[in-house]
Structure formats: structure tokens, C-alpha cells
FIDODREN-247994 format. One record per residue (C-alpha): residue in one letter; x, y, z. Coordinates in steps of 0.1 Angstrom, whole numbers. Example, Ala and Ser with C-alpha at 12.3 -4.5 7.8 and 13.67 -1.06 7.14 Angstrom:
<pts>
<pt><r>a</r><x>123</x><y>-45</y><z>78</z></pt>
<pt><r>s</r><x>137</x><y>-11</y><z>71</z></pt>
</pts>
This chain:
<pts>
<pt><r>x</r><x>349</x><y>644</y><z>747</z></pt>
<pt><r>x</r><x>324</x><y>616</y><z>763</z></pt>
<pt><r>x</r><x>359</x><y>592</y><z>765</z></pt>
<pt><r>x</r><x>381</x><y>620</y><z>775</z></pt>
<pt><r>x</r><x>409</x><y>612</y><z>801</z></pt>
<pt><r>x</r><x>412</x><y>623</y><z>835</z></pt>
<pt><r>x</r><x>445</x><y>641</y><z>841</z></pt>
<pt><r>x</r><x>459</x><y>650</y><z>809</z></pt>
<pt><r>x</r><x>468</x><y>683</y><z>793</z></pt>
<pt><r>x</r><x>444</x><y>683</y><z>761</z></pt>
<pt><r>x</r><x>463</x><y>717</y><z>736</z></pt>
<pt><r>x</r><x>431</x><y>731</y><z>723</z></pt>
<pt><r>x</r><x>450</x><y>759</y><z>706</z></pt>
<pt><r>x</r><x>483</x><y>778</y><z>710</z></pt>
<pt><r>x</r><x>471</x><y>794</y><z>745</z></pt>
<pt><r>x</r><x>450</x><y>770</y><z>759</z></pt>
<pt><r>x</r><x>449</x><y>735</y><z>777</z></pt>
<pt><r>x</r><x>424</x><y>715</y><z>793</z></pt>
<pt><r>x</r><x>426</x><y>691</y><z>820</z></pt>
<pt><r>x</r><x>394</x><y>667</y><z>832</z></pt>
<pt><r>x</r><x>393</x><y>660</y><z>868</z></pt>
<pt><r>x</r><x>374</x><y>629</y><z>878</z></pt>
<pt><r>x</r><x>346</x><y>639</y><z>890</z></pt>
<pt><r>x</r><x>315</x><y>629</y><z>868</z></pt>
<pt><r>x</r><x>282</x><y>631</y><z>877</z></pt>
<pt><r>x</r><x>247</x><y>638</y><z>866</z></pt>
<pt><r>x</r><x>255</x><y>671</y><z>866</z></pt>
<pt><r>x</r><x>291</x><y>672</y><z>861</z></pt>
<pt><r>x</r><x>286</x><y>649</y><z>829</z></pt>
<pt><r>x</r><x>325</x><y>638</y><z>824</z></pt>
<pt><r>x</r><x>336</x><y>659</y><z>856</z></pt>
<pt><r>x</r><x>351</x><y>697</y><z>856</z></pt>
<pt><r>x</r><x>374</x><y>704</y><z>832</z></pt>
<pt><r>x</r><x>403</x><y>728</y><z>842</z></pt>
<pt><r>x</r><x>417</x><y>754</y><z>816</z></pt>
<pt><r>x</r><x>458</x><y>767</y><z>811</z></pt>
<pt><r>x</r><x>461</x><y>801</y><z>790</z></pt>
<pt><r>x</r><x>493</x><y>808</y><z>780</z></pt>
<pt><r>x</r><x>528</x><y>793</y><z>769</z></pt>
<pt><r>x</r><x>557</x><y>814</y><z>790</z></pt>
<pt><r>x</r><x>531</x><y>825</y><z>822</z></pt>
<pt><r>x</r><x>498</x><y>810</y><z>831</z></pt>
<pt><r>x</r><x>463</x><y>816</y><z>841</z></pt>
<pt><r>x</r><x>444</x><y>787</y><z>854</z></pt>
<pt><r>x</r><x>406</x><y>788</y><z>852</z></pt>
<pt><r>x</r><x>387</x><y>765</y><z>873</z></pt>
<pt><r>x</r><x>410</x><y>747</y><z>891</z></pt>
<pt><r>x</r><x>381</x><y>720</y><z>905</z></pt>
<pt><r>x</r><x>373</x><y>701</y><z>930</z></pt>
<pt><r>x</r><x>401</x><y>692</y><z>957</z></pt>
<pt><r>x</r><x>412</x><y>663</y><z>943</z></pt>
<pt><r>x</r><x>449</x><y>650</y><z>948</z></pt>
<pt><r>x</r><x>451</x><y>635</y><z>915</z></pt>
<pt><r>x</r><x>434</x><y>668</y><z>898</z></pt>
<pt><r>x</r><x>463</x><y>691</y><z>920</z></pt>
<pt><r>x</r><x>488</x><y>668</y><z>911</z></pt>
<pt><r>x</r><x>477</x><y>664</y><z>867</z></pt>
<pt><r>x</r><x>476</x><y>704</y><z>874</z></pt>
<pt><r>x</r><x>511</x><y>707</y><z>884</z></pt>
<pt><r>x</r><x>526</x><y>685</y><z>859</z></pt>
<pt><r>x</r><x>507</x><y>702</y><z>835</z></pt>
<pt><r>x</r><x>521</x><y>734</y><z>849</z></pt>
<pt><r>x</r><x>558</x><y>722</y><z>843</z></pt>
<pt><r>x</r><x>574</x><y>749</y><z>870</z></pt>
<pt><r>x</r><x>560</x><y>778</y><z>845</z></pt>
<pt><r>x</r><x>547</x><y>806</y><z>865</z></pt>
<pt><r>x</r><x>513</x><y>812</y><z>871</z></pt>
<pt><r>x</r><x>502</x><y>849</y><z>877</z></pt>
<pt><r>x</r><x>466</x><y>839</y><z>882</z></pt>
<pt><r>x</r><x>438</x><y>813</y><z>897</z></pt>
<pt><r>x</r><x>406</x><y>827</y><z>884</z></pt>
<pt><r>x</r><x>373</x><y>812</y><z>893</z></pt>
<pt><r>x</r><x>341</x><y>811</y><z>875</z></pt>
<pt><r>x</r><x>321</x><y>807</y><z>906</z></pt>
<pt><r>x</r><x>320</x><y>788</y><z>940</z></pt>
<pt><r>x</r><x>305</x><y>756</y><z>936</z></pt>
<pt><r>x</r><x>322</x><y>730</y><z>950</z></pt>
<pt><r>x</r><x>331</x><y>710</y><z>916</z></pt>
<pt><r>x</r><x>351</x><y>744</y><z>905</z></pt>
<pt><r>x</r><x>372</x><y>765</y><z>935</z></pt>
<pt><r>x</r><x>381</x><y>739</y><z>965</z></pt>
<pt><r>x</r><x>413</x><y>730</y><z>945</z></pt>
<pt><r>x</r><x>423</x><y>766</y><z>943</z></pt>
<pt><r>x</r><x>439</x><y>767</y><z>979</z></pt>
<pt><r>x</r><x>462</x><y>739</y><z>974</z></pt>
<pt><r>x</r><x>470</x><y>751</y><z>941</z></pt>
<pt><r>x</r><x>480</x><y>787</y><z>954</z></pt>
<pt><r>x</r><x>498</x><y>774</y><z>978</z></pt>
<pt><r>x</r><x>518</x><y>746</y><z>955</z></pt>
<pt><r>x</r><x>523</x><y>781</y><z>928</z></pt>
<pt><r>x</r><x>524</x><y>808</y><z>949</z></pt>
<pt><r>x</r><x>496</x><y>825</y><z>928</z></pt>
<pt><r>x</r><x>472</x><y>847</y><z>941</z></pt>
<pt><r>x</r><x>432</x><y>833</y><z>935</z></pt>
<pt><r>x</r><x>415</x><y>860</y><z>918</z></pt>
<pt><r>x</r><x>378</x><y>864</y><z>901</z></pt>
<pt><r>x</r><x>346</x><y>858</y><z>910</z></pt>
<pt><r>x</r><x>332</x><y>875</y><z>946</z></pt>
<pt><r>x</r><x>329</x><y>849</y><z>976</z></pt>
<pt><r>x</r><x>294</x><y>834</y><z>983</z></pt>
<pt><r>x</r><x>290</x><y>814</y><z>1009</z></pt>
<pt><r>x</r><x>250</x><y>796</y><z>1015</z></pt>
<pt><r>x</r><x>235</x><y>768</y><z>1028</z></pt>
<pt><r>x</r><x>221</x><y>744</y><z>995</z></pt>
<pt><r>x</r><x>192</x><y>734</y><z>1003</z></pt>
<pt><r>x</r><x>187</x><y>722</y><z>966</z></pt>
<pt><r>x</r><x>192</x><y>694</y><z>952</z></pt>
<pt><r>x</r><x>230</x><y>697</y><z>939</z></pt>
<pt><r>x</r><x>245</x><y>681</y><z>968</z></pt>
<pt><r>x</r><x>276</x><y>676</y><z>943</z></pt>
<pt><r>x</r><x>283</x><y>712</y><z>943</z></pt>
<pt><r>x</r><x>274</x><y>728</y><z>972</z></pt>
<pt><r>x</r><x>287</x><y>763</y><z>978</z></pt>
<pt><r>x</r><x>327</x><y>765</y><z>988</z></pt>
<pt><r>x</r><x>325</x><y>784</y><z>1018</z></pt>
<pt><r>x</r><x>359</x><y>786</y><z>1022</z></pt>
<pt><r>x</r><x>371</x><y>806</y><z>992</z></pt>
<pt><r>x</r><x>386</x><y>835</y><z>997</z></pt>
<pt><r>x</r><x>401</x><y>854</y><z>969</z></pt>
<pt><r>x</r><x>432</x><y>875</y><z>970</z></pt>
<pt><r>x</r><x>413</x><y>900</y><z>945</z></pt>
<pt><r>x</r><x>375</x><y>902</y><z>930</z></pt>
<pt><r>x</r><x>373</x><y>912</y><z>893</z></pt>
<pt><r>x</r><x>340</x><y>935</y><z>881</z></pt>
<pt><r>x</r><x>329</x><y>931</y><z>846</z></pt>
<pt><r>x</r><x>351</x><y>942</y><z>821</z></pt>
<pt><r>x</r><x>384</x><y>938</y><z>841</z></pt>
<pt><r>x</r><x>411</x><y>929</y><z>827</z></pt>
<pt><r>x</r><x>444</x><y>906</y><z>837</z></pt>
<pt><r>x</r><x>473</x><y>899</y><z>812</z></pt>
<pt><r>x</r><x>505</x><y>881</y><z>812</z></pt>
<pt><r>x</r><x>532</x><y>870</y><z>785</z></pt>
<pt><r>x</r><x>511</x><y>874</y><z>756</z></pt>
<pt><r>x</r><x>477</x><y>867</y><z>768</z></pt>
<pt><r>x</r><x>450</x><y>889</y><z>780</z></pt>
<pt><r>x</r><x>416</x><y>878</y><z>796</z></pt>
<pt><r>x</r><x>387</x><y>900</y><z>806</z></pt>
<pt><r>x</r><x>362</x><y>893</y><z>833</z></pt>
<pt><r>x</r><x>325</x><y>888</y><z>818</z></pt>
<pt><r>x</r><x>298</x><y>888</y><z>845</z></pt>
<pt><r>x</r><x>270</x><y>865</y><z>837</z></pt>
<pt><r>x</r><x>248</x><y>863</y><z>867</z></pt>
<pt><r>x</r><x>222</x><y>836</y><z>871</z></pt>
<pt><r>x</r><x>230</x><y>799</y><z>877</z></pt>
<pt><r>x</r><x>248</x><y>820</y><z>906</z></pt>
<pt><r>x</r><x>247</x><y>854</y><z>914</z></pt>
<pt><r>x</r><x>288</x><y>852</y><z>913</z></pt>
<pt><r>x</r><x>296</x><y>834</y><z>882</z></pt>
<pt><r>x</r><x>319</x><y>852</y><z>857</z></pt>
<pt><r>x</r><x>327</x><y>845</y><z>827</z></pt>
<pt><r>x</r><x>362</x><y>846</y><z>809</z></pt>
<pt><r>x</r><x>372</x><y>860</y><z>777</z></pt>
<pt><r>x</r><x>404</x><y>853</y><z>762</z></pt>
<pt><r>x</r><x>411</x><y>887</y><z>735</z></pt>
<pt><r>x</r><x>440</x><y>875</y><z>715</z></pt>
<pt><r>x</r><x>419</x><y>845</y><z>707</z></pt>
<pt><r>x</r><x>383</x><y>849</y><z>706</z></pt>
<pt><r>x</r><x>378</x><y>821</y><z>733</z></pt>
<pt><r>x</r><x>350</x><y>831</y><z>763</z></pt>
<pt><r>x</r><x>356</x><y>808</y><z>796</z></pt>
<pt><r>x</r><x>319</x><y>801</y><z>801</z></pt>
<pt><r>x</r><x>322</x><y>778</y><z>836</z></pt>
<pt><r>x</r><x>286</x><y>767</y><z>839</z></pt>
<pt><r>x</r><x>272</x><y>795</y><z>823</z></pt>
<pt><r>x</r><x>268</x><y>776</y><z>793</z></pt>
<pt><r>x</r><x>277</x><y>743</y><z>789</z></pt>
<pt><r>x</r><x>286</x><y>719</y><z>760</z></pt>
<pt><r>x</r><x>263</x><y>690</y><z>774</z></pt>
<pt><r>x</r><x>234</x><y>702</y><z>790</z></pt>
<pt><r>x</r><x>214</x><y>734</y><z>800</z></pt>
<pt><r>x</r><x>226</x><y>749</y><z>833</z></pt>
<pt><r>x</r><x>207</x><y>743</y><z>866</z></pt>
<pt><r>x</r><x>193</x><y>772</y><z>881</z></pt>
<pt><r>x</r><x>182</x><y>770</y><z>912</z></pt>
<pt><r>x</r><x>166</x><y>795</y><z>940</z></pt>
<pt><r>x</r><x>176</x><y>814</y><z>963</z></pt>
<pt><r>x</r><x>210</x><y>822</y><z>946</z></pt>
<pt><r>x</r><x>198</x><y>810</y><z>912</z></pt>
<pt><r>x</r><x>182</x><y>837</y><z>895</z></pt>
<pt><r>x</r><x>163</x><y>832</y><z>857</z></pt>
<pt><r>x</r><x>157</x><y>865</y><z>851</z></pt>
<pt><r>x</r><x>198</x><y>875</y><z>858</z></pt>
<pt><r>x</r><x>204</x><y>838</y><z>840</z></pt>
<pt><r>x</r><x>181</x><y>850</y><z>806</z></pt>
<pt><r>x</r><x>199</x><y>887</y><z>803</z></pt>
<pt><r>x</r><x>228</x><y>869</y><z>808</z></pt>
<pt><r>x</r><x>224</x><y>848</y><z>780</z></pt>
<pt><r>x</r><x>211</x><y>883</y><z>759</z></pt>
<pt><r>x</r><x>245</x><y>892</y><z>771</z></pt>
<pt><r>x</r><x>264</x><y>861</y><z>751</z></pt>
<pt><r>x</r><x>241</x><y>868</y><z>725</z></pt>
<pt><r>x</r><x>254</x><y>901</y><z>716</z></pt>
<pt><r>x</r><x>289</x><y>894</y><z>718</z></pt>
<pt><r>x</r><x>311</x><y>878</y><z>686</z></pt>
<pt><r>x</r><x>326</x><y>851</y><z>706</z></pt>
<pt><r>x</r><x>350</x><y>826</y><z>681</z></pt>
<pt><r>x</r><x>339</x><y>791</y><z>704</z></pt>
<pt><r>x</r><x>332</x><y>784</y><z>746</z></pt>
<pt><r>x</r><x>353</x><y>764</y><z>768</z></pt>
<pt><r>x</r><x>330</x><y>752</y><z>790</z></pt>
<pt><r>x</r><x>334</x><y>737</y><z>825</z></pt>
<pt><r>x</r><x>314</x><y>705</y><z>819</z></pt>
<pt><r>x</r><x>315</x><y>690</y><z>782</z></pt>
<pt><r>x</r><x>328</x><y>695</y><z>744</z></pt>
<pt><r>x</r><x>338</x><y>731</y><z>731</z></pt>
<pt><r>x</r><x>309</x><y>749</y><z>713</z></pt>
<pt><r>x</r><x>320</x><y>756</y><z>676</z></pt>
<pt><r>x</r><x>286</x><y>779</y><z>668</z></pt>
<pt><r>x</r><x>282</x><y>802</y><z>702</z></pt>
<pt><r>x</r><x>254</x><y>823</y><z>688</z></pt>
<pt><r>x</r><x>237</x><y>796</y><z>679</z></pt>
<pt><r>x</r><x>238</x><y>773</y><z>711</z></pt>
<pt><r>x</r><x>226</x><y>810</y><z>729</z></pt>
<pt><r>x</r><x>201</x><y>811</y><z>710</z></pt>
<pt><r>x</r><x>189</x><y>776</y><z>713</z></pt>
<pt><r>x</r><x>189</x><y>777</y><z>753</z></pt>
<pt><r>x</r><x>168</x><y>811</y><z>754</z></pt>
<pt><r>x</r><x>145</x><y>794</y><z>731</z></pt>
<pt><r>x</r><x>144</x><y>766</y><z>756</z></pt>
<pt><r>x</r><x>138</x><y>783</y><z>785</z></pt>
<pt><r>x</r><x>111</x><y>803</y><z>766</z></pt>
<pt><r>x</r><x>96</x><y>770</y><z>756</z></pt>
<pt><r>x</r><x>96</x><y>757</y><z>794</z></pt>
<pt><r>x</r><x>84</x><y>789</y><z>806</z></pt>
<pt><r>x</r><x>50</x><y>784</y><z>784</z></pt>
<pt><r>x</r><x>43</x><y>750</y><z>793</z></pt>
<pt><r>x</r><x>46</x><y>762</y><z>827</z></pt>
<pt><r>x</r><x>18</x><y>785</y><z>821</z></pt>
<pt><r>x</r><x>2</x><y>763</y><z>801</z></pt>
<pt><r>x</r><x>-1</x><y>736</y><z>828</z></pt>
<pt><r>x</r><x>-12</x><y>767</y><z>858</z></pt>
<pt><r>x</r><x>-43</x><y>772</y><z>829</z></pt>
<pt><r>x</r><x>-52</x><y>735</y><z>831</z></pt>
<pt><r>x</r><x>-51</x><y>742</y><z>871</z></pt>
<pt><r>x</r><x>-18</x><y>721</y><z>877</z></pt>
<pt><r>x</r><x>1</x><y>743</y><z>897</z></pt>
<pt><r>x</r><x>23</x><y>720</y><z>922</z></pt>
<pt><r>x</r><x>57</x><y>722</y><z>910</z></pt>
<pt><r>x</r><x>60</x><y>679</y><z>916</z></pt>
<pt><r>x</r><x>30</x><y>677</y><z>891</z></pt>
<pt><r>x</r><x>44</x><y>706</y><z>867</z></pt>
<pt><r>x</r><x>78</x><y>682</y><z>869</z></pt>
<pt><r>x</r><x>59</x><y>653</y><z>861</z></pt>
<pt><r>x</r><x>41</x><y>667</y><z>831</z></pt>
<pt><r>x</r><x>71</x><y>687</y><z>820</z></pt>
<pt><r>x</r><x>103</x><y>665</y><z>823</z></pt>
<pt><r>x</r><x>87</x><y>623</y><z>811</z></pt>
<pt><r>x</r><x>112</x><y>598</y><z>816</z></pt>
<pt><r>x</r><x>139</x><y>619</y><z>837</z></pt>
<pt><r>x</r><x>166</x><y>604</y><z>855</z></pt>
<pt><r>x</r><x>156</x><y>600</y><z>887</z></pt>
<pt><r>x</r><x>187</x><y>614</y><z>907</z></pt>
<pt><r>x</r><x>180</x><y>651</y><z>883</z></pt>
<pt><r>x</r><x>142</x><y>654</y><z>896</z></pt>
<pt><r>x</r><x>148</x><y>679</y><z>928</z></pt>
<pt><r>x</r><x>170</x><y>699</y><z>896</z></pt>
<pt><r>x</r><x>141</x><y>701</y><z>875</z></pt>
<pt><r>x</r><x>117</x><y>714</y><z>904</z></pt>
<pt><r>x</r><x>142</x><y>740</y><z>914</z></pt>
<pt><r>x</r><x>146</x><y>748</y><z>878</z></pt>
<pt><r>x</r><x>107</x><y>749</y><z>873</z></pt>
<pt><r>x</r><x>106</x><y>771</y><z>906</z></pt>
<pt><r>x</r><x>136</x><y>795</y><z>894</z></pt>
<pt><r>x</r><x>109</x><y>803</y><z>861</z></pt>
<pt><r>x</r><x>82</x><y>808</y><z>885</z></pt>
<pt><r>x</r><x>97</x><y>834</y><z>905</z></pt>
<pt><r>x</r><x>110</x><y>850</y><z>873</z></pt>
<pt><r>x</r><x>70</x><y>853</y><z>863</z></pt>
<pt><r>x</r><x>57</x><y>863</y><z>897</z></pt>
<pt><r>x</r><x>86</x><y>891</y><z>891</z></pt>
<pt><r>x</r><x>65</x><y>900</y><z>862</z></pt>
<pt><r>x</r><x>35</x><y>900</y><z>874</z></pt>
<pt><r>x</r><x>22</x><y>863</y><z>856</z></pt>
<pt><r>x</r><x>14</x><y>844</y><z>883</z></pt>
<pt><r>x</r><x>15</x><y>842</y><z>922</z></pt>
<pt><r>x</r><x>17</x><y>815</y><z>945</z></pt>
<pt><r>x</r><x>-14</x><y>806</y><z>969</z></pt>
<pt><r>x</r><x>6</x><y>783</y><z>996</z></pt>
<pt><r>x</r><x>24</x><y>750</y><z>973</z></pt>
<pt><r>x</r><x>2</x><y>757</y><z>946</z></pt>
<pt><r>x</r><x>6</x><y>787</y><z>918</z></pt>
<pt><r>x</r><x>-23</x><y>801</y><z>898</z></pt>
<pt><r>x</r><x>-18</x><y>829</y><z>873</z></pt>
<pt><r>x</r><x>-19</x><y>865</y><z>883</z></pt>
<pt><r>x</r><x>-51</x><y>885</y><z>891</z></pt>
</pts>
């Protein structure tokens, strides 16, 4: 996957294709990869960022098929621009995950929010779409946005997971959309499903699902203590926490790794673990 091409129709089994757009990044990794189900009709999941080359590898790919669907993981700007020009070039209607619309004051100035998606419908969790012998079913999986859905494919055992989980790297999570809390019982979710492999929107397909689930809760569990373990030892500005926490980070990811550290500080002071007094955090009373 790290020497992937931009722009070509990759057959990853009878009812799905992937297509790389080139748009890599620190947190893109190789850029957004865009996903075909189906042979006869089409659904198109994550159509990308609105690049001409991406519309125009898309429509190739396409080949004049029809394409009943446009379905969307979630509105960051690497994943649902390139749905307009694609319902317009198809004629398909943009349906999946709700609008959301916010300023990003984070640090993910690769993929602020796409204010101007507007889907024809919104699917809940658990709806289904279908066409010629294909079915997928909506999975909502709150957390790295309060939006982002999911997308199992039934006849195959396939789960769409956008940015949910991906095959390079843990997910960003970051405040005031970003929720840890929704992002960990979303990832209980996963857990408890019998999911065959994830397509992911950024890197390789995961072969063992349960098990890269299990390793990111872990994770997350493992940052979470050294975050309390650094509030005992009195550090509690997130800059120092980042500094202790994350040695020898790229430079361009540190504002991800505060909001990250902040998103599982909230998630405490939810539980009643800490509070914050001004920059600084201390453990709860």
C-alpha cells in the first residue's frame, strides 16, 4: 500500500475497488482512498477531496455503470468535497452521514469540516441501501466526529471504516466535535461485531479486525494512564503532557497530539477524574 498509485481501480474482491487520490499528508498517510461496491450498479464510498484528477480516475473507473449511491463517512474535507461534482457527472443522489458544518480550530487544517455538503438523504444506524447484488448497512461510530458512519458491506463481510479506524495510524480525535468517550464505545462497538477485514479511508486493509480494535482501546487506555500519571507528578499543561507523552514526534502532528491529549481529558473530567484549574488540570477532589 505505501507505493500505491494515484488514480487507479485496485479489485480488492468481486464487489469492491479502491481508488487513491493524491492527497498525502501527515494525516492522510498516502491520501484518501475512494471505494466501488458492486459489478452491474455502484455505490461509491468516500468520493475525496475535490480533485480533478480524483473526479476524473472516478469516472473512468465508473465506465458509464450506474451509480445509485454517494455515501459519505463523514465531512472532513479529505472525504465529501468531491461528492458534488461527482453527483452531478452520475446523476446520483449523495446519501449518509448527517451534515456538520464548524469552524476547526484544531490543528487539521488538511481536513477542515465541508461546509457545503448537503446530502440528498441521512442514513441512521442500521439502514440499509442495496443494488444489483450488494447490500450495505449504515454503522454509526461516533467519535473522531460526531457524524462519522461506518459502512458494512453484508454479502461480503467488508465494514467501510472511513477514519474510524485506520490501517496506518490511530485516528485524531479532537474537541469540540471530537468526542473520546463516543470514539471508545464506538470501538466496543467494532469489537462486538464479526467483521471479515476494514477498508479504511487512509492505509492497507486490516486482515485481523478484532484484533486491531483491541490494540487501539488498549492504546487509548495506555495514554489515558500516563495522562494521569503525569497530573500525579503535578504536570498538568497539556504542552508539557505532549512533551512527556509523544518524544520525538513529527513536528507538523504536535497541535494533533494536544487535541488528542485534551479529547482524553474531557473524557475524565466526564467521569469525574480530574478537573481543570485555568491551563492546568489536577485530579478530581
Amino acid at each position: 500500500m505505501d507505493d500505491a498509485t494515484t488514480g487507479v481501480a485496485e479489485q480488492l474482491e468481486p464487489l469492491v475497488a479502491r481508488i487513491l487520490a493524491a492527497n498525502p499528508s501527515p494525516f492522510t498517510y498516502t491520501g484518501t482512498q475512494t471505494y466501488l461496491v458492486g459489478t452491474t450498479d455502484l455505490a461509491v464510498i468516500d468520493p475525496g477531496p475535490d480533485l480533478p484528477e480524483h473526479l476524473d480516475a472516478l469516472i473512468a473507473a465508473i465506465a458509464r455503470r450506474s451509480v445509485r449511491a454517494i455515501l459519505c463517512t463523514h465531512t472532513h474535507r479529505d472525504h465529501s468535497p468531491a461528492s458534488r461534482p461527482l453527483a452531478a457527472a452520475t446523476g446520483a443522489p449523495i446519501i449518509g452521514c448527517a451534515p456538520l458544518a464548524l469552524d476547526d480550530d484544531g490543528p487539521r487544517s488538511d481536513a477542515a469540516f465541508d461546509r457545503d455538503y448537503l446530502p440528498d438523504r441521512v442514513l441512521a444506524d442500521g439502514e440499509r441501501l442495496s443494488g444489483m447484488g450488494w447490500t450495505i448497512e449504515a454503522v454509526a461510530t461516533p467519535g473522531h466526529t460526531s457524524n462519522h458512519l461506518c459502512f458494512a458491506l453484508v454479502e461480503s463481510g467488508a465494514l467501510f471504516t472511513g477514519d474510524h479506524i485506520m490501517g496506518w495510524s490511530t485516528s485524531v480525535v479532537a474537541p469540540p466535535d471530537g468526542d473520546m468517550g463516543a470514539y471508545m464505545a464506538s470501538l466496543d462497538k467494532l469489537l462486538r461485531r464479526d467483521d471479515r477485514v476494514y477498508y479504511p479511508a487512509h492505509g492497507p486493509e486490516v486482515t485481523t479486525p478484532q484484533r486491531l480494535a483491541r490494540g487501539i482501546i488498549g492504546h487509548r487506555k495506555q495514554r489515558e494512564g500516563q495522562i494521569l500519571r503525569l497530573i500525579d507528578q503535578r504536570i498538568g499543561a497539556i504542552p508539557d503532557m505532549v512533551a512527556r507523552m509523544y518524544v520525538g514526534l513529527d513536528p507538523r502532528l504536535t497541535g494533533a497530539a494536544g487535541r488528542s491529549v485534551l479529547a482524553h481529558l474531557i473524557d475524565l473530567n466526564n467521569r469525574g477524574l480530574v478537573r481543570a484549574e485555568g491551563e492546568l488540570w489536577t485530579r478530581a477532589a
